[in-house]
Predicted model as a PDB file, atoms N, CA, C, CB and O in Angstrom, pLDDT in the B-factor column:
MODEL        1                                                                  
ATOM      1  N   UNK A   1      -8.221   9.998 -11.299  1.00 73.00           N  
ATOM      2  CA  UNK A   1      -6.834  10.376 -11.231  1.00 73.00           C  
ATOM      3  C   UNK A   1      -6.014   9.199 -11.753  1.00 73.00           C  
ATOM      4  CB  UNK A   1      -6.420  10.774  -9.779  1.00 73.00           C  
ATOM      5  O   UNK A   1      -6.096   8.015 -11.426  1.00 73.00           O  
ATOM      6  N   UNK A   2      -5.332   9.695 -12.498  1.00 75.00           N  
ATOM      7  CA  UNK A   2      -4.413   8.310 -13.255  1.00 75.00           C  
ATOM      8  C   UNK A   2      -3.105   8.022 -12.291  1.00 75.00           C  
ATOM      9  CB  UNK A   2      -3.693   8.774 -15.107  1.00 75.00           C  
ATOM     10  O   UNK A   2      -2.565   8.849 -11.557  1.00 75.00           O  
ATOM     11  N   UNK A   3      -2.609   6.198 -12.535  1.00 73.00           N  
ATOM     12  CA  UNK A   3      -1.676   6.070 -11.404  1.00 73.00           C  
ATOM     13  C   UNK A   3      -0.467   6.855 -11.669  1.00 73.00           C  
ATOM     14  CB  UNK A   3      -1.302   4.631 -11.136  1.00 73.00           C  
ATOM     15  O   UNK A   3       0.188   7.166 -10.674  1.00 73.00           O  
ATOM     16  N   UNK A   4      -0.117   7.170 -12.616  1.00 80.00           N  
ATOM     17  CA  UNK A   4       1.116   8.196 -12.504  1.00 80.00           C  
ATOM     18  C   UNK A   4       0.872   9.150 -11.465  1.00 80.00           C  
ATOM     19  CB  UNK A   4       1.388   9.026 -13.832  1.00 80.00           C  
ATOM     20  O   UNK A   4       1.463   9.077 -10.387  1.00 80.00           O  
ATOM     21  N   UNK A   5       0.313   9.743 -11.642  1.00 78.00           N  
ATOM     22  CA  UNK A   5      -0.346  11.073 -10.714  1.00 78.00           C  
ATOM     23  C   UNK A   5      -0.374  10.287  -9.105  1.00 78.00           C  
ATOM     24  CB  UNK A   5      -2.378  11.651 -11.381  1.00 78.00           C  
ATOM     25  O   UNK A   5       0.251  10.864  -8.215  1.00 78.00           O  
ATOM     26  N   UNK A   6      -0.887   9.367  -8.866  1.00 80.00           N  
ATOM     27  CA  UNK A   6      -1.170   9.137  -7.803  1.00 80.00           C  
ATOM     28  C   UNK A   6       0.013   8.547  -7.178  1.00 80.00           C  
ATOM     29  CB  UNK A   6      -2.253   8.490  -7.793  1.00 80.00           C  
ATOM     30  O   UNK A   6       0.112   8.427  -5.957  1.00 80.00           O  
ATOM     31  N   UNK A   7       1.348   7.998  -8.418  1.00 80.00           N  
ATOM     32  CA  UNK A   7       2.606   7.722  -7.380  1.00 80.00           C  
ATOM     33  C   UNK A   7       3.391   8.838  -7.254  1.00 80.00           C  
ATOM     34  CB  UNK A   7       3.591   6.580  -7.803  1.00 80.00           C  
ATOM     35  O   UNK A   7       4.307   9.134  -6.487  1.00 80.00           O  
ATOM     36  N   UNK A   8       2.883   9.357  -8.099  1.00 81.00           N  
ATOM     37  CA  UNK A   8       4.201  10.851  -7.707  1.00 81.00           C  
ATOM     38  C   UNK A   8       3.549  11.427  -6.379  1.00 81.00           C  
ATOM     39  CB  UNK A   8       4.278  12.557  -9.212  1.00 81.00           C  
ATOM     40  O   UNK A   8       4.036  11.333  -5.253  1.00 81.00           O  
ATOM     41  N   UNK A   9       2.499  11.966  -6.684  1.00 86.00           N  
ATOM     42  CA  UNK A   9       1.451  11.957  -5.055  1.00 86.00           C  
ATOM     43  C   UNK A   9       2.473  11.423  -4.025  1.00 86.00           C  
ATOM     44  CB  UNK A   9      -0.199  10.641  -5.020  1.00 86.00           C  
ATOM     45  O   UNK A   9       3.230  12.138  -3.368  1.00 86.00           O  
ATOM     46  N   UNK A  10       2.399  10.062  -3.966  1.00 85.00           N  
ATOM     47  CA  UNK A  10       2.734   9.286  -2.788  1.00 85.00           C  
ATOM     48  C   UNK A  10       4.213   9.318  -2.600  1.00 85.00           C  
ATOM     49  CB  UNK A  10       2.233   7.849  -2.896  1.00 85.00           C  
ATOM     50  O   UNK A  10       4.653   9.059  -1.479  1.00 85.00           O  
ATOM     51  N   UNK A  11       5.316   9.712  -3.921  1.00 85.00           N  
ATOM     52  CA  UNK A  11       6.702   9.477  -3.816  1.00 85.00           C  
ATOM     53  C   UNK A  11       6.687  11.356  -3.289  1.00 85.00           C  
ATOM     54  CB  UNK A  11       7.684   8.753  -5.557  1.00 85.00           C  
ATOM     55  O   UNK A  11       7.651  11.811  -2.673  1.00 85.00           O  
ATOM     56  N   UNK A  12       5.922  11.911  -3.517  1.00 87.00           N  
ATOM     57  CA  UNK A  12       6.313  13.348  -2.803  1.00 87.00           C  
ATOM     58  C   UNK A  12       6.192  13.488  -1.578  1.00 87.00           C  
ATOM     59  CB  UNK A  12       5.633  14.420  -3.193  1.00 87.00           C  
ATOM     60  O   UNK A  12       7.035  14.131  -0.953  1.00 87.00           O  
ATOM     61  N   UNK A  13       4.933  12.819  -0.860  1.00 90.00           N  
ATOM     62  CA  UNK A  13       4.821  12.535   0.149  1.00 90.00           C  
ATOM     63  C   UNK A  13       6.209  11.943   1.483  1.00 90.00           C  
ATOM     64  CB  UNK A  13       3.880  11.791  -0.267  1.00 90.00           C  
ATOM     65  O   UNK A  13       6.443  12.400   2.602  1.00 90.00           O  
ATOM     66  N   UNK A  14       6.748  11.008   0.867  1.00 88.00           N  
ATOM     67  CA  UNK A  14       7.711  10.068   1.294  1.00 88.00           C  
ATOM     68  C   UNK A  14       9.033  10.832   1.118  1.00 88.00           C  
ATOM     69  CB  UNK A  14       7.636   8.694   0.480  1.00 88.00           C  
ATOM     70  O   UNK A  14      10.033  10.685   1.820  1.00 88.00           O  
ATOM     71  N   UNK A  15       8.900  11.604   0.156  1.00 88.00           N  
ATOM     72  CA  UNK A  15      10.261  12.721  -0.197  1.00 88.00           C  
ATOM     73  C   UNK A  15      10.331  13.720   0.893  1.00 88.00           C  
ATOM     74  CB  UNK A  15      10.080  13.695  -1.734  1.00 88.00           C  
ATOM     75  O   UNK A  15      11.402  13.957   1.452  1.00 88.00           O  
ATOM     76  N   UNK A  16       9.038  14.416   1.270  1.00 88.00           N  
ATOM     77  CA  UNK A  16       9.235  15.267   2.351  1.00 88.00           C  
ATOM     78  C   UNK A  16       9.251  14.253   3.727  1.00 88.00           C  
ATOM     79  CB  UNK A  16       8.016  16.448   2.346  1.00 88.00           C  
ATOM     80  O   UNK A  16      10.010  14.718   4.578  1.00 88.00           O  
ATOM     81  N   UNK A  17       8.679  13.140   4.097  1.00 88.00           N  
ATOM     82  CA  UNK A  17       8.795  12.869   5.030  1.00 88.00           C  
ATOM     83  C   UNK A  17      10.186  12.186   5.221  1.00 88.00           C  
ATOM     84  CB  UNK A  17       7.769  12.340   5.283  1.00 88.00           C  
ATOM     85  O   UNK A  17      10.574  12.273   6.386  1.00 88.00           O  
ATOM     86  N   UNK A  18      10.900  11.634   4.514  1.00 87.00           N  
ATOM     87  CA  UNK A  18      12.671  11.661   4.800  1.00 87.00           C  
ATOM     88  C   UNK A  18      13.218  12.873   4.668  1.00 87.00           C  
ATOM     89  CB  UNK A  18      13.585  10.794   3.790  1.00 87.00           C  
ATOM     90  O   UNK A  18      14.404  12.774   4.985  1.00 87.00           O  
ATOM     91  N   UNK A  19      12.896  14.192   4.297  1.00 89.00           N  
ATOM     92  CA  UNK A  19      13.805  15.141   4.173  1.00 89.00           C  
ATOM     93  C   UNK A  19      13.409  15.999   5.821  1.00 89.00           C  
ATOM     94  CB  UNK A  19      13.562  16.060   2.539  1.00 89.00           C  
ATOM     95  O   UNK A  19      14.283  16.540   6.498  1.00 89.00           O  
ATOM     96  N   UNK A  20      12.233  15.959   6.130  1.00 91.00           N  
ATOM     97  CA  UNK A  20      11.907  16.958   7.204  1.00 91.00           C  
ATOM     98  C   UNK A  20      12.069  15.505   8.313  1.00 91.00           C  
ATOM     99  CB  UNK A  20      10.080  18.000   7.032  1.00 91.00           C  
ATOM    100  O   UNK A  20      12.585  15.791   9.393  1.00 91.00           O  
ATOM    101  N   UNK A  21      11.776  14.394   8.175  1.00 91.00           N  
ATOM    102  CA  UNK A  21      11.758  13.369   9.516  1.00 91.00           C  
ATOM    103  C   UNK A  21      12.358  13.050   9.834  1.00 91.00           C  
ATOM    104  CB  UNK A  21      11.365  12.487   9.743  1.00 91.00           C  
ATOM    105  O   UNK A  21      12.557  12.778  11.018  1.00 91.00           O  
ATOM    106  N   UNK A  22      13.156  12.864   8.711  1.00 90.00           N  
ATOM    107  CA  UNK A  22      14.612  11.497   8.408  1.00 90.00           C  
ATOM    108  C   UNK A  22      13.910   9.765   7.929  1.00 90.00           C  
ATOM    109  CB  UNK A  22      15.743  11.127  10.523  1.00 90.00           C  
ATOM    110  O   UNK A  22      12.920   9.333   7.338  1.00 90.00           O  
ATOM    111  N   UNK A  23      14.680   9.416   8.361  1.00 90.00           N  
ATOM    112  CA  UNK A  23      14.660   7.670   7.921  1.00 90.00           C  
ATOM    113  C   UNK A  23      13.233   6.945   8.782  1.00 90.00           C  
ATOM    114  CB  UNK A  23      16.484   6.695   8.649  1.00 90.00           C  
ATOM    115  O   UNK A  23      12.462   6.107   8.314  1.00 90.00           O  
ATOM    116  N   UNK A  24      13.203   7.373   9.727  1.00 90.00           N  
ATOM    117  CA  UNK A  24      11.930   6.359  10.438  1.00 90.00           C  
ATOM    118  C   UNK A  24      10.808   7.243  10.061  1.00 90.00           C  
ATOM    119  CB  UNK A  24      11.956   6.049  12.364  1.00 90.00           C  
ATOM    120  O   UNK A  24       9.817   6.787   9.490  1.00 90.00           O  
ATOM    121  N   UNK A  25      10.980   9.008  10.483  1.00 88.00           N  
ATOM    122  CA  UNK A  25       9.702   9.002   8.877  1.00 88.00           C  
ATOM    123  C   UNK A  25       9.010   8.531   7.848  1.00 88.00           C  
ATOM    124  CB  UNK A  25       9.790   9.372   8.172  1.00 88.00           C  
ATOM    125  O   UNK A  25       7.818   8.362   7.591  1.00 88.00           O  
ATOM    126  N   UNK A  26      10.201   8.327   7.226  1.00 88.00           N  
ATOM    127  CA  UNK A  26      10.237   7.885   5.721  1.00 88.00           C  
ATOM    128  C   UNK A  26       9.511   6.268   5.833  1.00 88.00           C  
ATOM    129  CB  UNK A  26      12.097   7.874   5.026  1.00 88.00           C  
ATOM    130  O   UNK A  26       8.581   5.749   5.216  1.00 88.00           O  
ATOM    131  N   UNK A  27      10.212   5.886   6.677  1.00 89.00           N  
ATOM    132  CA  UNK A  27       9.666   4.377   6.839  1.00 89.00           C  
ATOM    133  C   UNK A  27       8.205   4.605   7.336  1.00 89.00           C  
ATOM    134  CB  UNK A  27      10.604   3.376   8.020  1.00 89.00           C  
ATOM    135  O   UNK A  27       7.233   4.203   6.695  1.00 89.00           O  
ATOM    136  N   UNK A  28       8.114   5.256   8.483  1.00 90.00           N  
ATOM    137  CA  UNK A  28       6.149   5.271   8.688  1.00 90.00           C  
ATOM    138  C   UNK A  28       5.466   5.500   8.289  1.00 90.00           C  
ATOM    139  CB  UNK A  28       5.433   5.694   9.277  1.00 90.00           C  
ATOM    140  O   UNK A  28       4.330   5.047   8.424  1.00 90.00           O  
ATOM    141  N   UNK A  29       5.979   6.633   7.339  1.00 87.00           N  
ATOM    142  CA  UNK A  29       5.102   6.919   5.672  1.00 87.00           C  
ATOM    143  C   UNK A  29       4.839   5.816   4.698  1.00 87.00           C  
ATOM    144  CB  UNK A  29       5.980   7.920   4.644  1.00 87.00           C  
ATOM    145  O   UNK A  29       3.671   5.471   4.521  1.00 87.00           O  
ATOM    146  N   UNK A  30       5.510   5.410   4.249  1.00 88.00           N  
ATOM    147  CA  UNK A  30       5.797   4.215   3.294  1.00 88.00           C  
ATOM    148  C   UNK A  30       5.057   3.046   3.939  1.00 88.00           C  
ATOM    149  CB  UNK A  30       7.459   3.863   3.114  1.00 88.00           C  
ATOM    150  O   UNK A  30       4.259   2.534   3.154  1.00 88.00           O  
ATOM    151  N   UNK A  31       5.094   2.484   5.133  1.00 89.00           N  
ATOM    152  CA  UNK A  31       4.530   1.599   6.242  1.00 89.00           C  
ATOM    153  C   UNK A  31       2.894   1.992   5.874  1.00 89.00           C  
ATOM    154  CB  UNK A  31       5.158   2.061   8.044  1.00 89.00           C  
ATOM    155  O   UNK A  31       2.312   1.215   5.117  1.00 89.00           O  
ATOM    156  N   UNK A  32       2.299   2.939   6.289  1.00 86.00           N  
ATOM    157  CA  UNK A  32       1.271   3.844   6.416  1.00 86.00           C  
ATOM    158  C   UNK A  32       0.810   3.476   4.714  1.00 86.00           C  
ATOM    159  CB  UNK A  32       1.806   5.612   6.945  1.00 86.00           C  
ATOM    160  O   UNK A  32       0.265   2.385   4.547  1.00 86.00           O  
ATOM    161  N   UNK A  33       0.953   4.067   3.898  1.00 83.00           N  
ATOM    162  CA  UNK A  33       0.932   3.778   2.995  1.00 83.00           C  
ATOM    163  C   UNK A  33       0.196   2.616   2.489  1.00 83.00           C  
ATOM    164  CB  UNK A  33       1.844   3.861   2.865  1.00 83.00           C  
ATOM    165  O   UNK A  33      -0.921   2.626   1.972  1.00 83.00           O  
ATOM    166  N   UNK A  34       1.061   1.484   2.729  1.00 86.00           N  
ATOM    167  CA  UNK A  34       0.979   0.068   2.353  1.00 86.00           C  
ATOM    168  C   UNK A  34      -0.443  -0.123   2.650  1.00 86.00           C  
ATOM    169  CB  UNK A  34       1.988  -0.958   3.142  1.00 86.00           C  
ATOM    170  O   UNK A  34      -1.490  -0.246   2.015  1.00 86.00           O  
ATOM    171  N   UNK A  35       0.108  -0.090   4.396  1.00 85.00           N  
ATOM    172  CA  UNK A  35      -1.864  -0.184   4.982  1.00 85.00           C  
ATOM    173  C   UNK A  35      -2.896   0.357   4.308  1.00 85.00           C  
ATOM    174  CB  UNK A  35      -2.278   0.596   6.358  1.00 85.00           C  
ATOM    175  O   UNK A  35      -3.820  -0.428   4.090  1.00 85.00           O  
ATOM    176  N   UNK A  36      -3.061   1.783   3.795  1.00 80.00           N  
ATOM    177  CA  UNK A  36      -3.614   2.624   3.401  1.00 80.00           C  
ATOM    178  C   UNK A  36      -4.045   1.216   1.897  1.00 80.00           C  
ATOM    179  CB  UNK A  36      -2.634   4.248   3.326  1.00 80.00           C  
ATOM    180  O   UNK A  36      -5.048   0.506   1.822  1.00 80.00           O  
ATOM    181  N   UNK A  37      -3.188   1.262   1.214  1.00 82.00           N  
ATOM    182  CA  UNK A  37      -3.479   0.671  -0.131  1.00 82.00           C  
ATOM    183  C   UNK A  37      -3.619  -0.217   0.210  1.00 82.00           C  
ATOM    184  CB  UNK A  37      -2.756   0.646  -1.182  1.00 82.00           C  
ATOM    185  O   UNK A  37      -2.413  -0.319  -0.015  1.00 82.00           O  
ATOM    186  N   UNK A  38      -3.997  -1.469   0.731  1.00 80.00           N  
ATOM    187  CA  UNK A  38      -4.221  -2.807   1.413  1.00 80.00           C  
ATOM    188  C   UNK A  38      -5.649  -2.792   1.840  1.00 80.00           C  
ATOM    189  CB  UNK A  38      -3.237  -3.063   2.683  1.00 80.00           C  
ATOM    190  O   UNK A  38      -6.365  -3.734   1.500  1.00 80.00           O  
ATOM    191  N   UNK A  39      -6.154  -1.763   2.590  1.00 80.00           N  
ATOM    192  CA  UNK A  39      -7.310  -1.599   3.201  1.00 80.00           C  
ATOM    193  C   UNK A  39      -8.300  -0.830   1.882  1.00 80.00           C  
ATOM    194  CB  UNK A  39      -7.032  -0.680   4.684  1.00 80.00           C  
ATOM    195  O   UNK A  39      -9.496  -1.121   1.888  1.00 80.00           O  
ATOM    196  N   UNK A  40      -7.832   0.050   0.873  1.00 78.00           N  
ATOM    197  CA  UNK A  40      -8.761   0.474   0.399  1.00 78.00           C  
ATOM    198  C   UNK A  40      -9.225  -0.947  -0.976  1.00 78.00           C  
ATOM    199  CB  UNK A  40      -8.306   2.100  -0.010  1.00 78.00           C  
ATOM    200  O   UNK A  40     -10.270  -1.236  -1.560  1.00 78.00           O  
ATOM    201  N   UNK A  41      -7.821  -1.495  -1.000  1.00 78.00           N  
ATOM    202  CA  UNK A  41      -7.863  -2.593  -2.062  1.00 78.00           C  
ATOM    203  C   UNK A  41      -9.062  -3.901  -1.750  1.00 78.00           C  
ATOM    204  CB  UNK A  41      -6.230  -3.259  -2.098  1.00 78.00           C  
ATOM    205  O   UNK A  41      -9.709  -4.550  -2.572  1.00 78.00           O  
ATOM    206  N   UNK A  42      -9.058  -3.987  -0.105  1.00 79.00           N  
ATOM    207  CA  UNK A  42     -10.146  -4.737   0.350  1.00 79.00           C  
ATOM    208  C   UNK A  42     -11.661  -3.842   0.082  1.00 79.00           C  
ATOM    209  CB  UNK A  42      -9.824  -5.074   1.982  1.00 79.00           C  
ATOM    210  O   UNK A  42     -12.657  -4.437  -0.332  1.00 79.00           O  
ATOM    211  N   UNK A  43     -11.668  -3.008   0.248  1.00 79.00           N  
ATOM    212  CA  UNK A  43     -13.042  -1.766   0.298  1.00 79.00           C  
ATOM    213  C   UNK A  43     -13.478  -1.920  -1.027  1.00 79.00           C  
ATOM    214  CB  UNK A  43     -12.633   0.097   0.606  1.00 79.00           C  
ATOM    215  O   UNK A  43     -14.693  -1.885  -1.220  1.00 79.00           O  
ATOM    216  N   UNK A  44     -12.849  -2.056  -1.817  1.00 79.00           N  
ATOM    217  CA  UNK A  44     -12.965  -1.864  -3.411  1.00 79.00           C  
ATOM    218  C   UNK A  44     -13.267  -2.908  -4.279  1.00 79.00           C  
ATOM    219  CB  UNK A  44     -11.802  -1.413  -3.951  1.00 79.00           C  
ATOM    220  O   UNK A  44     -13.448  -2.887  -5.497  1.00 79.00           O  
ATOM    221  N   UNK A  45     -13.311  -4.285  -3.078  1.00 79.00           N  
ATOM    222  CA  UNK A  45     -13.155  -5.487  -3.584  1.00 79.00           C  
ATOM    223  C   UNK A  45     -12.352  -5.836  -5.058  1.00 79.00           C  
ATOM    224  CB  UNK A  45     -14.428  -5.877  -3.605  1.00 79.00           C  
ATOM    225  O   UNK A  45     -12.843  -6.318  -6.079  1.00 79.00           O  
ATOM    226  N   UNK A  46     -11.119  -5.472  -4.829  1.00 76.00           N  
ATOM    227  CA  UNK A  46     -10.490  -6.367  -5.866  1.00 76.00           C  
ATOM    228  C   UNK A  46      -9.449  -7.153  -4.950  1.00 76.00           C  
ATOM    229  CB  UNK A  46      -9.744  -5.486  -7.204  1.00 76.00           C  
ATOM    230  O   UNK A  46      -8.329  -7.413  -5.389  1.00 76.00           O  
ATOM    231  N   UNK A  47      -9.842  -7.523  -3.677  1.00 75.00           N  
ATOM    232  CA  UNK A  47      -8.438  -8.694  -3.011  1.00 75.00           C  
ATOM    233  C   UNK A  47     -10.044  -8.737  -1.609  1.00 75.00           C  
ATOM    234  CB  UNK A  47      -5.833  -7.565  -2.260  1.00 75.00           C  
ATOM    235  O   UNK A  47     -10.701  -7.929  -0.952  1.00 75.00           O  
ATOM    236  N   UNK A  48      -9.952 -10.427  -1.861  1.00 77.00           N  
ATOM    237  CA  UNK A  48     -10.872 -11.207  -0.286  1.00 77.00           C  
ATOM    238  C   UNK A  48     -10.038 -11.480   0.564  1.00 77.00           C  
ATOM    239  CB  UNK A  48     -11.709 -12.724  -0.376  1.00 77.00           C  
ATOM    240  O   UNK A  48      -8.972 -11.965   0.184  1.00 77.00           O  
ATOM    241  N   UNK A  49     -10.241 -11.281   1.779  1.00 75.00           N  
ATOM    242  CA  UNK A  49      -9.728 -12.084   2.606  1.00 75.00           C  
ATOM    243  C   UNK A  49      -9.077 -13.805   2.533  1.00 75.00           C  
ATOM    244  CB  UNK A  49     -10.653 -11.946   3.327  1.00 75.00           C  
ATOM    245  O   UNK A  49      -8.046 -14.429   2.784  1.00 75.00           O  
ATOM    246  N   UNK A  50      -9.966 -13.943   2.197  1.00 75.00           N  
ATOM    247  CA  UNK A  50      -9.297 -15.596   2.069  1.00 75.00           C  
ATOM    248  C   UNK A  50      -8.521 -15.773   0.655  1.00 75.00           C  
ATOM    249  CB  UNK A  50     -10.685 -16.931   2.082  1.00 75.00           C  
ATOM    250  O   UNK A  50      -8.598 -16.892   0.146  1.00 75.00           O  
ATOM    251  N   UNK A  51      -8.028 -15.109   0.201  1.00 72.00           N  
ATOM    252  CA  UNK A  51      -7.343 -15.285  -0.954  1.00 72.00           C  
ATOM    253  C   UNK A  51      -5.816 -15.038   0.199  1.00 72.00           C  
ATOM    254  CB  UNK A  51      -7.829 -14.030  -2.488  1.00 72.00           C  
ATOM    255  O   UNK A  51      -4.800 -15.457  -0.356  1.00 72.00           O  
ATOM    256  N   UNK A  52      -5.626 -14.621   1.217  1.00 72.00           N  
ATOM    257  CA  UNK A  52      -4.163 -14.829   1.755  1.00 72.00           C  
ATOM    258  C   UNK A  52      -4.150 -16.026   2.702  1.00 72.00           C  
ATOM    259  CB  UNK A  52      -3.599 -13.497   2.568  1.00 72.00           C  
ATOM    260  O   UNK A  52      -3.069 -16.436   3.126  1.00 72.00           O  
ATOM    261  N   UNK A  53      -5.294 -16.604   3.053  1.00 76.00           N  
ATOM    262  CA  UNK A  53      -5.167 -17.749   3.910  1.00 76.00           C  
ATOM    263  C   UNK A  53      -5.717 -19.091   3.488  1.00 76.00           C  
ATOM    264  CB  UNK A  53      -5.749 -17.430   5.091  1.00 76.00           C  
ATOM    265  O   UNK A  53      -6.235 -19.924   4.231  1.00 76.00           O  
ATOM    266  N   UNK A  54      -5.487 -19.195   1.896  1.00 70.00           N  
ATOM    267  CA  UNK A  54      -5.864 -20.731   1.494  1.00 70.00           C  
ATOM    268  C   UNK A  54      -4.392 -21.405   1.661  1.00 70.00           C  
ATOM    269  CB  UNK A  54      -6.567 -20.931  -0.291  1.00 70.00           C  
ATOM    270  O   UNK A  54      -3.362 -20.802   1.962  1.00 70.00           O  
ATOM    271  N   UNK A  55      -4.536 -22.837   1.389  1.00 69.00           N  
ATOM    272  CA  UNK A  55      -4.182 -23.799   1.755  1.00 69.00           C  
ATOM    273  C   UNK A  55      -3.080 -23.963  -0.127  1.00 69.00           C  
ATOM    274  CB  UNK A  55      -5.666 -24.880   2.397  1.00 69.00           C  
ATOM    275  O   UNK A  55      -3.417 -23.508  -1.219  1.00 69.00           O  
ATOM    276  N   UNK A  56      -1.854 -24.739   0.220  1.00 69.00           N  
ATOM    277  CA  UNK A  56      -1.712 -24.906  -1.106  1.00 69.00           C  
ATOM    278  C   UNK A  56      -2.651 -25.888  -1.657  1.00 69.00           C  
ATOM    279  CB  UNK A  56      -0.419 -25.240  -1.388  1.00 69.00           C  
ATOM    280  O   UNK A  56      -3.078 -25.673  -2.791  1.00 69.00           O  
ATOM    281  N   UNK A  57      -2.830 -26.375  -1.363  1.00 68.00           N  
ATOM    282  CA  UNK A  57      -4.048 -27.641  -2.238  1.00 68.00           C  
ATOM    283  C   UNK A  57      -5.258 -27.135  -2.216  1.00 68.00           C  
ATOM    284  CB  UNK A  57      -4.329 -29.265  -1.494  1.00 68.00           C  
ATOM    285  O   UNK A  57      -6.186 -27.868  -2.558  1.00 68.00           O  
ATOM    286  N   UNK A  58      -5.571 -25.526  -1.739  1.00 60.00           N  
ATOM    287  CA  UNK A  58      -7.164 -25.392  -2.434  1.00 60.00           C  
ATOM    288  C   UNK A  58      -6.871 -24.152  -3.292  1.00 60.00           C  
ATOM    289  CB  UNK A  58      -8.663 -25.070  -1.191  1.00 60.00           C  
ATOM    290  O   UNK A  58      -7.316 -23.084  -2.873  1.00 60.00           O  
ATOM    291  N   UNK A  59      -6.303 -24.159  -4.232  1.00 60.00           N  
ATOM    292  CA  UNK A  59      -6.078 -23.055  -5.281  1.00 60.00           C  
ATOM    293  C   UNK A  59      -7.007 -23.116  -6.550  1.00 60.00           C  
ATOM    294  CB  UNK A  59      -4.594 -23.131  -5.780  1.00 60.00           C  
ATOM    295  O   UNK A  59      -7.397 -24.163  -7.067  1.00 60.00           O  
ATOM    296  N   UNK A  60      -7.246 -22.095  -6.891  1.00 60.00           N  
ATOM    297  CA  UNK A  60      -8.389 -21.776  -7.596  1.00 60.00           C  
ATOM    298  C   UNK A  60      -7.983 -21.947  -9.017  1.00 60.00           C  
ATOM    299  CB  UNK A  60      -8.924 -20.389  -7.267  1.00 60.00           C  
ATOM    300  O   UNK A  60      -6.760 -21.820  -9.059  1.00 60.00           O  
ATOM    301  N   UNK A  61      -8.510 -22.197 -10.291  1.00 55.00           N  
ATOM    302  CA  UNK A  61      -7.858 -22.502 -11.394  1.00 55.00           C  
ATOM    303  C   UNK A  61      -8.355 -21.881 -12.223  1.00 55.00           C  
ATOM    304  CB  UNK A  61      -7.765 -23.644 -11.720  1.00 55.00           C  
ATOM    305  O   UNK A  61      -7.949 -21.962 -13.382  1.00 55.00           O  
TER     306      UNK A  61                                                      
ENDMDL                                                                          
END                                                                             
């Protein structure tokens, strides 16, 4: 599935959940979301863990 497809997906999603929820809907969707793409981005290995908890002086070059 190409990412076009997959943000309209997700902006339709977020469209009904502010129109039928309102605003904190909209936000727990979008919230939800993030997680969702955060966690599969770890599963998929393209982001390690320790790439958010290095140090400035141990950066990779």
């Amino acid at each position: 599935m190409s990412m076009a497809a997959i943000g309209m997906i997700a902006g339709m999603a977020l469209g009904f959940a502010g129109y039928f929820g309102g605003f904190g809907a909209f936000l727990l969707v979008a919230a939800l979301g993030a997680v969702g793409f955060v966690v599969g981005s770890f599963l998929e290995g393209d982001w390690e863990v320790g790439d958010f908890f290095r140090t400035r002086g141990d950066r990779r070059r």
